[in-house]
VOFINU-566764 format. One record per atom (N, C-alpha, C, O, CB): residue number from 1; residue in one letter; atom name; y, z, x. Coordinates in Angstrom, 3 decimals, padded with zeros to 6 digits. Atoms other than C-alpha are relative to their C-alpha. Glycine has a CB too. Layout:
BEGIN
R  nr rest atom        y        z        x
R NUM    a   CA        Y        Z        X
...
// end
This chain:
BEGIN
R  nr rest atom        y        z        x
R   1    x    N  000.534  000.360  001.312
R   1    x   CA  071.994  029.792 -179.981
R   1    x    C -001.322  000.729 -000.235
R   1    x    O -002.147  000.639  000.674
R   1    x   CB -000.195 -001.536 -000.114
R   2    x    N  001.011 -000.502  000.547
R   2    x   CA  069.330  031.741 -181.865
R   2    x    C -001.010 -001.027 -000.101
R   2    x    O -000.609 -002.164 -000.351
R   2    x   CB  000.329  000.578 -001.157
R   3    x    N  001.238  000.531 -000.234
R   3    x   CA  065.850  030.379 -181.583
R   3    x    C -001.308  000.627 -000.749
R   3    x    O -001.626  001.810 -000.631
R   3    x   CB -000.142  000.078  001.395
R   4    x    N  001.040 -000.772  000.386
R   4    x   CA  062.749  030.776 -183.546
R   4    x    C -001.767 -000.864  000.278
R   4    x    O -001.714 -002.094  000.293
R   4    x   CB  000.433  000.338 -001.688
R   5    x    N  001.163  000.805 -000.445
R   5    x   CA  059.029  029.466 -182.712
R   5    x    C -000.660 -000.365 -001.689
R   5    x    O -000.832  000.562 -002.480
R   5    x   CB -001.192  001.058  001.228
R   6    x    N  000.803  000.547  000.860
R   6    x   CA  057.272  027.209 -185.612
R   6    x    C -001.086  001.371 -000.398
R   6    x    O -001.481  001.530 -001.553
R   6    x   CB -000.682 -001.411  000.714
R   7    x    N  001.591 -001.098  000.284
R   7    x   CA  054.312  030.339 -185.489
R   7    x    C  000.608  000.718 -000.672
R   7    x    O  000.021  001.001 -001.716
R   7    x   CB -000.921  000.960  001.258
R   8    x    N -000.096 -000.946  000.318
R   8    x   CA  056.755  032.813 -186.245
R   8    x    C  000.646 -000.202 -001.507
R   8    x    O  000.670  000.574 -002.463
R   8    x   CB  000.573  000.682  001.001
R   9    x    N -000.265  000.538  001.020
R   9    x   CA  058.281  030.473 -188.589
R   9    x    C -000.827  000.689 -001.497
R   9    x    O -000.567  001.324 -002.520
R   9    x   CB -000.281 -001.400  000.383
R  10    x    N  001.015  000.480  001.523
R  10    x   CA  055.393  030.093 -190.943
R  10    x    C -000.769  001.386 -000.106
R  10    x    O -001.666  001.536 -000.936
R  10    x   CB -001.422 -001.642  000.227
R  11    x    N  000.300 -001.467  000.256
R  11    x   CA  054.685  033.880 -190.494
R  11    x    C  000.861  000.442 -001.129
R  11    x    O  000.270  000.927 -002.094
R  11    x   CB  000.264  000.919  001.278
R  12    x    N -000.841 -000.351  000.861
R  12    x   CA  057.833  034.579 -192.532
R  12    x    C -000.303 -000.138 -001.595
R  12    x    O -000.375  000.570 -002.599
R  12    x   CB  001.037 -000.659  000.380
R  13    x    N  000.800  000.782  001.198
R  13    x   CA  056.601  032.329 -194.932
R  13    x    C -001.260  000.692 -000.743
R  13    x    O -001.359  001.066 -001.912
R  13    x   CB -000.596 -001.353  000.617
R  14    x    N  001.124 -000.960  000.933
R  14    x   CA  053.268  034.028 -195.520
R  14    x    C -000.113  001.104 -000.113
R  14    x    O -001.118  001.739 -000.433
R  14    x   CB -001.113 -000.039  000.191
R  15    x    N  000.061 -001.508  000.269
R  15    x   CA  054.541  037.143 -195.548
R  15    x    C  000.983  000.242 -001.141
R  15    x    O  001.347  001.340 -001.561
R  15    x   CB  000.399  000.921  001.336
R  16    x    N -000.670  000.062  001.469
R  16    x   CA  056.665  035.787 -198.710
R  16    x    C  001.148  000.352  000.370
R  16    x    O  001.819  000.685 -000.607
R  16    x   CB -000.528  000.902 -001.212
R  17    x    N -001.148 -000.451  000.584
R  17    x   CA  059.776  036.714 -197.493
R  17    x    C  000.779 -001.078 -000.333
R  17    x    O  000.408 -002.250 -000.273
R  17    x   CB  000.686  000.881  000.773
R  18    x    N -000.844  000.745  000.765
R  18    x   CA  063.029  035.481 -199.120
R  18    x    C  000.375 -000.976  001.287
R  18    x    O  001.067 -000.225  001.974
R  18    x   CB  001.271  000.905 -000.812
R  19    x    N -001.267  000.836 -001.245
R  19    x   CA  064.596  032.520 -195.954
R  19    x    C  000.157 -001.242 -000.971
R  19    x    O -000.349 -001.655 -002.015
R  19    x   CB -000.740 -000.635  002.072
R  20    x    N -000.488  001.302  000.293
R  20    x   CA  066.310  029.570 -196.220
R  20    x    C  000.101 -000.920  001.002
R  20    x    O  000.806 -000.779  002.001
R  20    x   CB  001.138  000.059 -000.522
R  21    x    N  000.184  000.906 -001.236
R  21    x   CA  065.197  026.345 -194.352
R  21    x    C  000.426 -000.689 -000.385
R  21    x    O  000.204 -000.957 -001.566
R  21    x   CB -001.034 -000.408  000.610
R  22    x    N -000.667  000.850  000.574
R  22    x   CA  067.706  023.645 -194.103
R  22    x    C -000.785 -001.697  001.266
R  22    x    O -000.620 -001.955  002.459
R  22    x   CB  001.996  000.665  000.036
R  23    x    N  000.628  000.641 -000.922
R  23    x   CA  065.505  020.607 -193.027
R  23    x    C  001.041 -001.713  000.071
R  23    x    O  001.116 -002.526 -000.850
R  23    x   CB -001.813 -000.023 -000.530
R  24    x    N -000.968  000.858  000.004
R  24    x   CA  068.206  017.923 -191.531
R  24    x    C -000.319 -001.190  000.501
R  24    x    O  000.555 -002.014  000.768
R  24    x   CB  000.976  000.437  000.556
R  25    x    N  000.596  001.904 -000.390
R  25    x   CA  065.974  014.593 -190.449
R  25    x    C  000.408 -000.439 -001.223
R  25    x    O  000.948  000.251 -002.088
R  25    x   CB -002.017 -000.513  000.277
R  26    x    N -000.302  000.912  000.784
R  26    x   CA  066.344  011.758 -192.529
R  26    x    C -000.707 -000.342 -001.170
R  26    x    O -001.893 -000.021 -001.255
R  26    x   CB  000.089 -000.863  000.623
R  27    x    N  001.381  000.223  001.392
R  27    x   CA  064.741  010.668 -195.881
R  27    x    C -001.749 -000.317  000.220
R  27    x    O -002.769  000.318 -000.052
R  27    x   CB  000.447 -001.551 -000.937
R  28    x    N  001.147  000.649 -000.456
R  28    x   CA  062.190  008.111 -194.441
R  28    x    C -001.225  001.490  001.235
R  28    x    O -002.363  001.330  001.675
R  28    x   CB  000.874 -001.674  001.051
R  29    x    N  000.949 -000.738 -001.013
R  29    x   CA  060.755  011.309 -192.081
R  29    x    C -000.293  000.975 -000.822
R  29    x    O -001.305  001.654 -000.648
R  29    x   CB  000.550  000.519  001.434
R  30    x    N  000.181 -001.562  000.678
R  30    x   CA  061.235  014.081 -194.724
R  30    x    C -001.182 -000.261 -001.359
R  30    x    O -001.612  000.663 -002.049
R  30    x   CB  001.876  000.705 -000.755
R  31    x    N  000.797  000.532  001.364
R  31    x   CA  058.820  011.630 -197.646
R  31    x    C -001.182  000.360  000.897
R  31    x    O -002.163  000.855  000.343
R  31    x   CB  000.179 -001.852 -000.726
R  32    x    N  001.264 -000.654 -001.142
R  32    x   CA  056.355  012.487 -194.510
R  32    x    C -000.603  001.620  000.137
R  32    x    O -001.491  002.050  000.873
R  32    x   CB  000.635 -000.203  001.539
R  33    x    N  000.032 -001.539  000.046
R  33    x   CA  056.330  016.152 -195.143
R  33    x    C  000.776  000.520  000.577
R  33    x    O  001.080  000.291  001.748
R  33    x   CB -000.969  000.604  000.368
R  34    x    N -000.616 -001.192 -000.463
R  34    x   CA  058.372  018.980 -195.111
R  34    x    C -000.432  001.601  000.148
R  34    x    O -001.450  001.563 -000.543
R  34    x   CB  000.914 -000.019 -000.692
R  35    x    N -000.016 -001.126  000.126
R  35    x   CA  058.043  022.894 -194.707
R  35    x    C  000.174  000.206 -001.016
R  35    x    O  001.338  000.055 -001.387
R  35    x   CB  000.565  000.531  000.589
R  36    x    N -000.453 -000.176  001.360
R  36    x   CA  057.447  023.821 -198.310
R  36    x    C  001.245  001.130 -000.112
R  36    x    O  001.396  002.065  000.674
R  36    x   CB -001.300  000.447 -000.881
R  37    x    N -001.065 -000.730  000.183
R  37    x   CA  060.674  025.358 -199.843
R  37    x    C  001.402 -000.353  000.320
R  37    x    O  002.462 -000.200 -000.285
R  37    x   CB -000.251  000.954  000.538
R  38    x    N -001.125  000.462 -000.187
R  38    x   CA  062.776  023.862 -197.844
R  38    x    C  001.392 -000.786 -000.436
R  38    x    O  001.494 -001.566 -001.383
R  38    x   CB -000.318 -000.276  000.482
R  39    x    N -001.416  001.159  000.663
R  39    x   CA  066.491  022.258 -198.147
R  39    x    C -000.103 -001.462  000.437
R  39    x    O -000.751 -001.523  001.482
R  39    x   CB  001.721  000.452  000.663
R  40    x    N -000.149  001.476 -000.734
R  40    x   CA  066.832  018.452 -197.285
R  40    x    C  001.571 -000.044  000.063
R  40    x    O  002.261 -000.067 -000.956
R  40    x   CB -000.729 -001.482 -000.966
R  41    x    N -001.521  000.649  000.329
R  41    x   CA  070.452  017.751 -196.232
R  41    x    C  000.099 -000.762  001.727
R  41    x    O  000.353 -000.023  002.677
R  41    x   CB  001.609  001.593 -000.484
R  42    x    N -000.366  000.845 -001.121
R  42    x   CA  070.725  014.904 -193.211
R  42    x    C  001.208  000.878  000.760
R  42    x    O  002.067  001.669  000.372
R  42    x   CB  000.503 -001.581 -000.555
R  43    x    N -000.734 -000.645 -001.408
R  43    x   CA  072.335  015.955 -189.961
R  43    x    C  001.373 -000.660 -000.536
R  43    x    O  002.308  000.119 -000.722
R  43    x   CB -000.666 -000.633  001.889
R  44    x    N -001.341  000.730 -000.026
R  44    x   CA  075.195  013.550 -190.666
R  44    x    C  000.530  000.142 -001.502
R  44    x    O  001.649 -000.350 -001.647
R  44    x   CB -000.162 -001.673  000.491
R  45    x    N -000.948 -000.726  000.897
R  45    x   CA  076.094  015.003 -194.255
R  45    x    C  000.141  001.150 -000.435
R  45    x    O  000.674  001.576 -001.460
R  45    x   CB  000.045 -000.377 -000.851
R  46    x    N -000.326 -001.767 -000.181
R  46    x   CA  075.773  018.675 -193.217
R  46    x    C  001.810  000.241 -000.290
R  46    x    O  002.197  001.100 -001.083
R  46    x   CB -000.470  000.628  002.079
R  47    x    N -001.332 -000.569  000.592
R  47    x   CA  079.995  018.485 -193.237
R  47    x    C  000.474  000.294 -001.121
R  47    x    O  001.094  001.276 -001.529
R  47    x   CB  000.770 -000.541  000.200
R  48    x    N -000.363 -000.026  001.370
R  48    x   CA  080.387  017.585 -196.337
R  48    x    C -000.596  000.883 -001.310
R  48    x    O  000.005  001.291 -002.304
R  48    x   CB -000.157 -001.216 -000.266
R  49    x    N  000.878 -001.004  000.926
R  49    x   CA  077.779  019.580 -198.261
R  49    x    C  000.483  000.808  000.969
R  49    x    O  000.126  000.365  002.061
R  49    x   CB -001.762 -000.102 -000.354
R  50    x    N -000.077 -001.518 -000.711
R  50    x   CA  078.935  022.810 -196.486
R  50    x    C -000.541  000.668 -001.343
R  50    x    O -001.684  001.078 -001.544
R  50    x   CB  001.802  000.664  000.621
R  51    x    N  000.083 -000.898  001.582
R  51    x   CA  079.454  024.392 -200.327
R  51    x    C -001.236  000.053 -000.718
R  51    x    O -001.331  000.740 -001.736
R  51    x   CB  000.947 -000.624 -001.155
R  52    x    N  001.345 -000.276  000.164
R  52    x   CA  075.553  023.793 -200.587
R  52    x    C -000.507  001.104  000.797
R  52    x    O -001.440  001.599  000.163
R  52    x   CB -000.723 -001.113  000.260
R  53    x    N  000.066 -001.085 -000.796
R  53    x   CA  075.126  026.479 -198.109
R  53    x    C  000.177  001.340  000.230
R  53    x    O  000.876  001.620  001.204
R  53    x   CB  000.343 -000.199  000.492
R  54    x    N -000.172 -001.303  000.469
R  54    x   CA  075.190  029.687 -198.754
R  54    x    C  000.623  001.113  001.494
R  54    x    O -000.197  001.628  002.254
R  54    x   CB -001.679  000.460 -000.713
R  55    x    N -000.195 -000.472 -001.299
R  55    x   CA  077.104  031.414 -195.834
R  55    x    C  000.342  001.399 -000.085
R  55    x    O  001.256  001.862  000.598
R  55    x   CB  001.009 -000.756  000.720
R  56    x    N  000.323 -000.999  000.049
R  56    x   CA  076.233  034.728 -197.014
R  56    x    C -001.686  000.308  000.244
R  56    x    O -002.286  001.369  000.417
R  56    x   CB  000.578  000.307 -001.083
R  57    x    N  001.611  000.124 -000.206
R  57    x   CA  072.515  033.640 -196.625
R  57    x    C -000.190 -000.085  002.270
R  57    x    O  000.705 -000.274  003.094
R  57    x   CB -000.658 -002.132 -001.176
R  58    x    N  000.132  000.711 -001.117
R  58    x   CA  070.690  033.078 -193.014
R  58    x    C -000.880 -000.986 -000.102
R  58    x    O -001.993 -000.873 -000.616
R  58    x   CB -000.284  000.711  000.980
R  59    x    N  000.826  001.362 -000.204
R  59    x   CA  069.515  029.590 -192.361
R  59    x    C -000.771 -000.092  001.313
R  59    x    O -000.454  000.387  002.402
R  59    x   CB  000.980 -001.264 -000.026
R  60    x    N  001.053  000.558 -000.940
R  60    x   CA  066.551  028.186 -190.453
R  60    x    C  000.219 -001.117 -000.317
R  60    x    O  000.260 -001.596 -001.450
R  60    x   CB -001.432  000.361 -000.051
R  61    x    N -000.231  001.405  000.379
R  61    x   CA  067.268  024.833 -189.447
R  61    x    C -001.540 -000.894  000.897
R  61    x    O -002.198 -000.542  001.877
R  61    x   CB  001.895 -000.534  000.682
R  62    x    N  000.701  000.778 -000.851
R  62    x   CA  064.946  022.145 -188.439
R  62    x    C -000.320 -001.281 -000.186
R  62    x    O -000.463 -001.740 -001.319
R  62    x   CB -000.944  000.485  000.207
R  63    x    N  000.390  001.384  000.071
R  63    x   CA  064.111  018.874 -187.769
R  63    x    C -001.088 -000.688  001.071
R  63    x    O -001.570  000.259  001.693
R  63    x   CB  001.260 -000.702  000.101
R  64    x    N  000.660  001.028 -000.623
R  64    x   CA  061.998  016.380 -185.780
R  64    x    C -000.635  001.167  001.464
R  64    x    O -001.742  001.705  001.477
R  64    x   CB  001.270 -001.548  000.392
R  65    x    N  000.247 -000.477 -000.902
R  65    x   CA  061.962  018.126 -182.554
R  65    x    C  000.320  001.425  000.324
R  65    x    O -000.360  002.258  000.925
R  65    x   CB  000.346 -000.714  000.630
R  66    x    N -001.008 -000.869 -000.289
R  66    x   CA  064.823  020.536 -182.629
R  66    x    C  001.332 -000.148  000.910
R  66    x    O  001.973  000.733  001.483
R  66    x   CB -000.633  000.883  000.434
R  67    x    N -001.185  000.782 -000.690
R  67    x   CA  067.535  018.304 -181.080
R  67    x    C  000.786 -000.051 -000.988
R  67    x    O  001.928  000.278 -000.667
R  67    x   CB -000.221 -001.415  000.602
R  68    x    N -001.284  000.178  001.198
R  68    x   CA  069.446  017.719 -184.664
R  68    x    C -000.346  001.297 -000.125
R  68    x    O  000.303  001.893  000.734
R  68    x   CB -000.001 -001.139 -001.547
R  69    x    N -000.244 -001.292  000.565
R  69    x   CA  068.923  020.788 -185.732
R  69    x    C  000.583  001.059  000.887
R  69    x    O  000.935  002.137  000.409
R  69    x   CB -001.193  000.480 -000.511
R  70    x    N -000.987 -000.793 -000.924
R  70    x   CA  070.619  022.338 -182.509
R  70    x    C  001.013 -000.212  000.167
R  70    x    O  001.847  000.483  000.746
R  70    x   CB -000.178  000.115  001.024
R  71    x    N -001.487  000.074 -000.080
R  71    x   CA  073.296  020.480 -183.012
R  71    x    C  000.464  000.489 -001.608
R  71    x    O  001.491  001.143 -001.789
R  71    x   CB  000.547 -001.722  000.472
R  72    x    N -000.493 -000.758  001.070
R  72    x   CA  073.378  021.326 -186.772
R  72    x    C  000.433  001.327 -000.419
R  72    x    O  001.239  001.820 -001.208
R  72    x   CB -000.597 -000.136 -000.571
R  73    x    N -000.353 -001.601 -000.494
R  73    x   CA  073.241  024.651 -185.785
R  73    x    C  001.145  000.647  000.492
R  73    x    O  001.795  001.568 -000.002
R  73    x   CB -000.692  000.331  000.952
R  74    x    N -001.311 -000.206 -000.488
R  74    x   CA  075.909  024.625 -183.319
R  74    x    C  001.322 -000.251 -000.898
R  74    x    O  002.344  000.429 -000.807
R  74    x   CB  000.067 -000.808  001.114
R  75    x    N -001.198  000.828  001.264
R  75    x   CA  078.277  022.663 -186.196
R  75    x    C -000.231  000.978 -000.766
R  75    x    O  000.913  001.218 -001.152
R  75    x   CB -000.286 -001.705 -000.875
R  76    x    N -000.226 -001.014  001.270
R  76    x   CA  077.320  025.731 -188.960
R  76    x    C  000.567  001.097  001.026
R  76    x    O  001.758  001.393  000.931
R  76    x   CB -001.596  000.536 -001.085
R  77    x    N -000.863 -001.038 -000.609
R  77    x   CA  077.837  028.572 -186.206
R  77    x    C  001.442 -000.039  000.037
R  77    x    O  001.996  001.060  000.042
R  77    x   CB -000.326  000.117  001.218
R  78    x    N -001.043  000.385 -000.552
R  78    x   CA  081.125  027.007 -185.586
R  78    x    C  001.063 -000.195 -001.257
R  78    x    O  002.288 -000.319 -001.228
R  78    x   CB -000.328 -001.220  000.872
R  79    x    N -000.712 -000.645  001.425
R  79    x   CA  082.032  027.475 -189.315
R  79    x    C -000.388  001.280 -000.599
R  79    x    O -000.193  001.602 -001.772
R  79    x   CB -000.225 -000.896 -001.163
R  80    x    N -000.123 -001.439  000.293
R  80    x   CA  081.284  030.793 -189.430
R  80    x    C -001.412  000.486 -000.982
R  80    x    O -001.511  001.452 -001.738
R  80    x   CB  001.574  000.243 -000.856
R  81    x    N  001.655 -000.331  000.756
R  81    x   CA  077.181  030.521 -190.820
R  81    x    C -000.822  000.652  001.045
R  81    x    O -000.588  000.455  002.237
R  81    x   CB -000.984 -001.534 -000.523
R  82    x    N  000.809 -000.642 -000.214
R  82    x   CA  074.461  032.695 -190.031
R  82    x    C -001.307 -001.395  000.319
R  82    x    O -001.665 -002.149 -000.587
R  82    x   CB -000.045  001.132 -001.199
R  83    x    N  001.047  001.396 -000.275
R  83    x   CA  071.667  029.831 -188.269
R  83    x    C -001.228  000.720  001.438
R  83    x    O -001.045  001.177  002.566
R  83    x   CB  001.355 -001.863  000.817
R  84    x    N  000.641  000.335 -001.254
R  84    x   CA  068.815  030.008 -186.292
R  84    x    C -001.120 -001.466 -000.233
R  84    x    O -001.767 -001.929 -001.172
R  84    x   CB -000.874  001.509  000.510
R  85    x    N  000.887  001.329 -000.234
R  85    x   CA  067.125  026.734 -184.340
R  85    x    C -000.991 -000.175 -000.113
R  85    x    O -001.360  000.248  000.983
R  85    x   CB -000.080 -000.467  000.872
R  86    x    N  001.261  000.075 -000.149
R  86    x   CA  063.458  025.973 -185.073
R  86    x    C -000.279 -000.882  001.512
R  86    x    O -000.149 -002.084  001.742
R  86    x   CB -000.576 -000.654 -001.370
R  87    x    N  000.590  000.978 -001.240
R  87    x   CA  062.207  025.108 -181.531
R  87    x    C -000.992 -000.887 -000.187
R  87    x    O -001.770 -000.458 -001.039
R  87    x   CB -000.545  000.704  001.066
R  88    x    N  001.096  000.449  000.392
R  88    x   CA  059.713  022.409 -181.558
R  88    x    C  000.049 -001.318 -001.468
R  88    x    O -000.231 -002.511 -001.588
R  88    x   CB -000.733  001.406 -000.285
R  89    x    N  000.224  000.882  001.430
R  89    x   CA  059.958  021.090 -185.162
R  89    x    C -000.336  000.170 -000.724
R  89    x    O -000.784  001.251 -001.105
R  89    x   CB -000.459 -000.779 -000.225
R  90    x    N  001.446  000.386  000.576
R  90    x   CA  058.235  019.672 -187.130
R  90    x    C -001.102 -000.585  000.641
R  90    x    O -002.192 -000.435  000.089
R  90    x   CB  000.114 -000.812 -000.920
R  91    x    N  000.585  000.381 -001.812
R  91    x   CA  056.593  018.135 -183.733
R  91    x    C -001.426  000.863  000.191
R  91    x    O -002.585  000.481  000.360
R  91    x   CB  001.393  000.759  001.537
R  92    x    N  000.955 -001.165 -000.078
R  92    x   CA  055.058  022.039 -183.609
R  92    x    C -000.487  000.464 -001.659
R  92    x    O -001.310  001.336 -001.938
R  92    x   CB  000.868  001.356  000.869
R  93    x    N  000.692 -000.770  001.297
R  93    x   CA  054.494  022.587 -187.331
R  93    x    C -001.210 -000.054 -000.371
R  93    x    O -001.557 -001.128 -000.861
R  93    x   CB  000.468 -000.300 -001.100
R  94    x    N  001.102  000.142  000.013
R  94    x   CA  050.993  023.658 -187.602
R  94    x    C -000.439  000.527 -002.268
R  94    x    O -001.283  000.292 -003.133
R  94    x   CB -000.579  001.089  001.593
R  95    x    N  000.156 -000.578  001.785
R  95    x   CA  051.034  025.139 -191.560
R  95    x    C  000.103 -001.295 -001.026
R  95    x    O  000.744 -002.256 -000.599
R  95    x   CB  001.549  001.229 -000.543
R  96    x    N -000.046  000.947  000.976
R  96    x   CA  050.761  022.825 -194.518
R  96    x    C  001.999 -000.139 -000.903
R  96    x    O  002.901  000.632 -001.231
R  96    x   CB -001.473  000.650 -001.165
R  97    x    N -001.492  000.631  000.229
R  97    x   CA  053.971  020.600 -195.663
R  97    x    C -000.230 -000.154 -001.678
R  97    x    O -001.157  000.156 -002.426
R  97    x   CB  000.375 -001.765  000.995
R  98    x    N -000.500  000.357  001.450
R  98    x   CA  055.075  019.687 -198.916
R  98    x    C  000.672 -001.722 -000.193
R  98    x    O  001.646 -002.138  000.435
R  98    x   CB  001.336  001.240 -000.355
R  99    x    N -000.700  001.670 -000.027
R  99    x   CA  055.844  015.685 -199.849
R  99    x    C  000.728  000.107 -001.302
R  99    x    O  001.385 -000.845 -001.721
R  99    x   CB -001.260 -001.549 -000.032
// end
């Protein structure tokens, strides 16, 4: 599984380019701040929203630690998406969030 570090994360970010972060914790953690820009779609209705997903795009996934989002990861690879894991989190996110 592809892997990316929170630093290099929020490098991407201020270097403006175009990504797509799909952030898959739960409501009650995501009203806490997210990675501005980001997607919200819960670990447990990633199946069903697939067709929100652009699987011509590449996704950055992340959540809490990087435990759901490695398995969300593994579950999009495994339909044929472009994903890499944020190690860390939001745990390691040192850049300013978005509520």
């Amino acid at each position: 599984m592809k892997e990316i570090t929170t630093k290099d994360l929020a490098k991407k970010l201020k270097d403006e380019e175009k990504i797509s972060i799909i952030d898959v914790r739960e409501d009650d953690e995501v009203a806490q701040g997210k990675i501005p820009g980001a997607t919200h779609i819960p670990l447990g209705q990633i199946p069903e929203r697939l067709d929100e997903i652009d699987k011509n795009k590449h996704h950055y996934m992340v959540c809490r630690s990087g435990g759901r989002s490695g398995k969300a990861s593994g579950f999009l690879k495994e339909q044929g998406y472009d994903v890499t894991n944020v190690a860390g989190g939001m745990l390691d996110w040192k850049d300013e969030v978005e509520k």
